[in-house]
C-alpha positions in Angstrom: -11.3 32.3 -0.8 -9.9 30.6 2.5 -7.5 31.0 5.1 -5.8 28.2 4.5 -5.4 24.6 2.2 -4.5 21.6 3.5 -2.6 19.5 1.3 -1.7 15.9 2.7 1.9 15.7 1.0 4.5 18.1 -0.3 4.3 16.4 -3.7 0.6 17.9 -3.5 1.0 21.5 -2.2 3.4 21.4 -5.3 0.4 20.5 -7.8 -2.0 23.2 -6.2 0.9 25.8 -6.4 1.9 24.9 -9.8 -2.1 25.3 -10.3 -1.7 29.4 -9.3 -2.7 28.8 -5.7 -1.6 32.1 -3.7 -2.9 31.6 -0.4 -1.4 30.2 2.2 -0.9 26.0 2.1 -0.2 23.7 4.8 0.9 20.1 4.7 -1.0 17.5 7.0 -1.3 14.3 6.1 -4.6 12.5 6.8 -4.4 10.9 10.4 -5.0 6.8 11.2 -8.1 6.2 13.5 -7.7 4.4 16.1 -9.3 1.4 14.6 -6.4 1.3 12.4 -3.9 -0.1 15.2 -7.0 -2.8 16.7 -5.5 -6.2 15.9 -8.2 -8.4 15.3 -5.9 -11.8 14.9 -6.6 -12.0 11.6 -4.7 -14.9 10.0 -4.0 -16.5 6.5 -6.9 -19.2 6.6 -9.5 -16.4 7.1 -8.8 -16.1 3.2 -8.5 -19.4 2.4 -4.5 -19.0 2.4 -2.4 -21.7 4.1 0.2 -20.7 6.4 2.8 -21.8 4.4 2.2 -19.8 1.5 3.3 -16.4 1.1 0.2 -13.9 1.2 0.5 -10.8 -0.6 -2.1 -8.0 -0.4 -3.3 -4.6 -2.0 -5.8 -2.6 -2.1 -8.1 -0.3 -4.1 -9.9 0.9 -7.3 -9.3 -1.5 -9.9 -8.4 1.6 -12.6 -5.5 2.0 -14.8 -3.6 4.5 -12.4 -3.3 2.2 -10.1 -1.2 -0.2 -12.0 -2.0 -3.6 -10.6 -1.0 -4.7 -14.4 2.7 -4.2 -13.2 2.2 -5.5 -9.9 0.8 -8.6 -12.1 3.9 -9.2 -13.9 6.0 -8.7 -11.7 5.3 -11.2 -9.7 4.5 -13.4 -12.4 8.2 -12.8 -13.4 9.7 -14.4 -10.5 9.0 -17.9 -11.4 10.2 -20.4 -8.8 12.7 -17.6 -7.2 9.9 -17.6 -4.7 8.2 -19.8 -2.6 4.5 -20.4 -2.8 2.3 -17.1 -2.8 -1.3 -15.8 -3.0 -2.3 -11.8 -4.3 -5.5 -10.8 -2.9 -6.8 -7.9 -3.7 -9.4 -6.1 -2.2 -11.2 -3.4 -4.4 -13.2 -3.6 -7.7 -13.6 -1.0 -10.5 -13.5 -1.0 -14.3 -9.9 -3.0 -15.3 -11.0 -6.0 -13.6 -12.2 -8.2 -16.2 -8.4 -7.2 -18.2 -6.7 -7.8 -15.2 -8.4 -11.6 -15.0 -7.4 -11.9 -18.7 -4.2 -10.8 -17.8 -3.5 -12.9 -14.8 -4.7 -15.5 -17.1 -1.9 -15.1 -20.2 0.7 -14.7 -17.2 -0.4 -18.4 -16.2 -1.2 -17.0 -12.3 -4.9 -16.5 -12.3 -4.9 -19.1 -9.7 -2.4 -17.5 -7.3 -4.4 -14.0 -7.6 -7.8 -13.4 -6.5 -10.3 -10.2 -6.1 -12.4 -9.1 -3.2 -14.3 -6.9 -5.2 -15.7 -3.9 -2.6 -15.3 -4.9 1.2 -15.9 -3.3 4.2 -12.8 -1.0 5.4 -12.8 -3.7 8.4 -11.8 -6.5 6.2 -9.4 -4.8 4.3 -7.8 -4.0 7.1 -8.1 -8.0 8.6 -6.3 -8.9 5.4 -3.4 -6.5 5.6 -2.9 -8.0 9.0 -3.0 -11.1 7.5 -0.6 -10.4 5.1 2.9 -11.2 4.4 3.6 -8.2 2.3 1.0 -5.3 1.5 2.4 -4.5 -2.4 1.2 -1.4 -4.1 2.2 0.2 -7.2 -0.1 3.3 -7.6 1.4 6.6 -9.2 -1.5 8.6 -8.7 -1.9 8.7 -4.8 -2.4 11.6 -3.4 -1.4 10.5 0.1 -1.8 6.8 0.1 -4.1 5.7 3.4 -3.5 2.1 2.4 0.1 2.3 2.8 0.1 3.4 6.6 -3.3 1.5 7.1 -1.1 -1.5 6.8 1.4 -0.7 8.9 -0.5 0.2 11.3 -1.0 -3.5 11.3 2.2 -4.7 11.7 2.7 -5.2 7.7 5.7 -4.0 5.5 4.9 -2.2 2.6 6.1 -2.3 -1.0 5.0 1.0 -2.7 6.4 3.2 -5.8 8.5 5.8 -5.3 5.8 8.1 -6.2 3.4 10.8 -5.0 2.4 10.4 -1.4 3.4 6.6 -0.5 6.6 7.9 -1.6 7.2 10.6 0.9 4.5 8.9 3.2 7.3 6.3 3.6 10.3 8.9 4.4 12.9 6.5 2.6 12.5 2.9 2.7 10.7 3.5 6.0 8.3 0.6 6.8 8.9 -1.4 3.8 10.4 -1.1 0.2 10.0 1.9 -2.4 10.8 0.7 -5.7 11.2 3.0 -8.9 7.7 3.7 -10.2 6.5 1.9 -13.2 9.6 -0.6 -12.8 8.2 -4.0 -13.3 11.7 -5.2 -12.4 12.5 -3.2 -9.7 9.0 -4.1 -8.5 9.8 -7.8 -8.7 13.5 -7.6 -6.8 12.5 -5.9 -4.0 9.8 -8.5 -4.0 12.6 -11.0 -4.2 14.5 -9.6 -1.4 11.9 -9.4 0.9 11.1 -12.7 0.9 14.4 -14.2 1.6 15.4 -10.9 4.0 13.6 -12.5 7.3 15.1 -10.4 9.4 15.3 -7.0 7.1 11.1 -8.2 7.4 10.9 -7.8 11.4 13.1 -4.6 11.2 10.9 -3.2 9.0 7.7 -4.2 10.7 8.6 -3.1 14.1 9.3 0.1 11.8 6.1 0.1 10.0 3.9 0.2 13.6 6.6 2.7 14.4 5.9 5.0 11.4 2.2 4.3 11.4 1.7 6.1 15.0 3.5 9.1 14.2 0.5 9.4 12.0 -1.9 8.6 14.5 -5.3 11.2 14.2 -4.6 12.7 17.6 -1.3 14.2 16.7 -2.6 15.2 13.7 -5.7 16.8 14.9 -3.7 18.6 17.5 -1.5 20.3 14.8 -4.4 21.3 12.5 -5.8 23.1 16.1 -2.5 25.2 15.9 -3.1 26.7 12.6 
């Protein structure tokens, strides 16, 4: 019954056509607000990280989909390859209490800790924060969190998967690694922490990619349909 569907991501005008859509699709991704790109000077010991520790972040529903198991173990599978670290998560939802069991038989509940639900400004303080925004999720449909914290200066490691995937344009901004790959997960991990300068590159690329998403450029092209 309308003119025209908008589906944020080629992976998802795919689903609706494999679904019998007929009319005509467009793809246009969801645009960053402005408040996206506001620095606030967030910092590490606004979440009770030292500087010297390597702060990790994600984001989201704590459900299955969104795999934070494997984001679990892999980190927990890099041992002493890596200096000290911290996961906070912000985000709540019903595999919490399994994911504290399991952070607790992979001997790192103490380097992982949940938010629960914040407010969008705080989850964005913390990806600014943030050493490396890591997120695993098969089941985005776009993937706002993943340019949210670019927007912020932070490199992202996503699965190759549904919208972060194409989002990301090929290693744009951060690391894709294979989806559902705990080891792949953990090596690209790896590398980014001892890659200094392949971590400024892909900062400076992540603000880059980030504002060719900004909401004005997209608003402009969705006038034009």
């Amino acid at each position: 019954r309308c003119a025209v569907v908008i589906a944020p991501t080629p992976a998802i005008k795919d689903v609706l056509l494999g679904y019998g859509t007929t009319v005509r699709i467009e793809v246009l991704p969801t645009g960053l607000t402005r408040d996206a790109f506001a620095h606030s000077g967030a910092r590490k010991p606004d979440f009770g990280v030292d500087e010297e520790t390597w702060l990790f972040s994600s984001a989201g529903r704590l459900g299955r989909e969104k795999n934070f198991d494997l984001l679990f173990r892999a980190l927990a599978s890099l041992g002493d390859t890596i200096p000290a670290w911290k996961l906070i998560i912000a985000g709540d939802g019903p595999e919490r209490k399994n994911l504290a069991k399991l952070a607790a038989e992979l001997q790192i509940a103490d380097r992982v800790t949940v938010l629960g639900y914040v407010s969008r400004a705080r989850v964005m303080d913390l990806m600014e924060a943030s050493d490396l925004f890591t997120f695993p999720s098969v089941s985005e449909t776009q993937g706002m969190v993943v340019l949210e914290s670019m927007a912020r200066g932070t490199p992202v490691i996503a699965a190759d998967a549904m919208g972060p995937g194409q989002m990301m344009k090929g290693d744009r901004g951060g690391w894709l690694t294979k989806a559902n790959d705990v080891e792949d997960f953990a090596a690209k991990v790896l590398a980014a922490v001892h890659d200094g300068p392949a971590r400024e590159r892909k900062a400076a690329d992540a603000r880059l990619l980030a504002s060719e998403y900004a909401a004005e450029g997209i608003n402009a092209t969705l006038a034009g349909f």
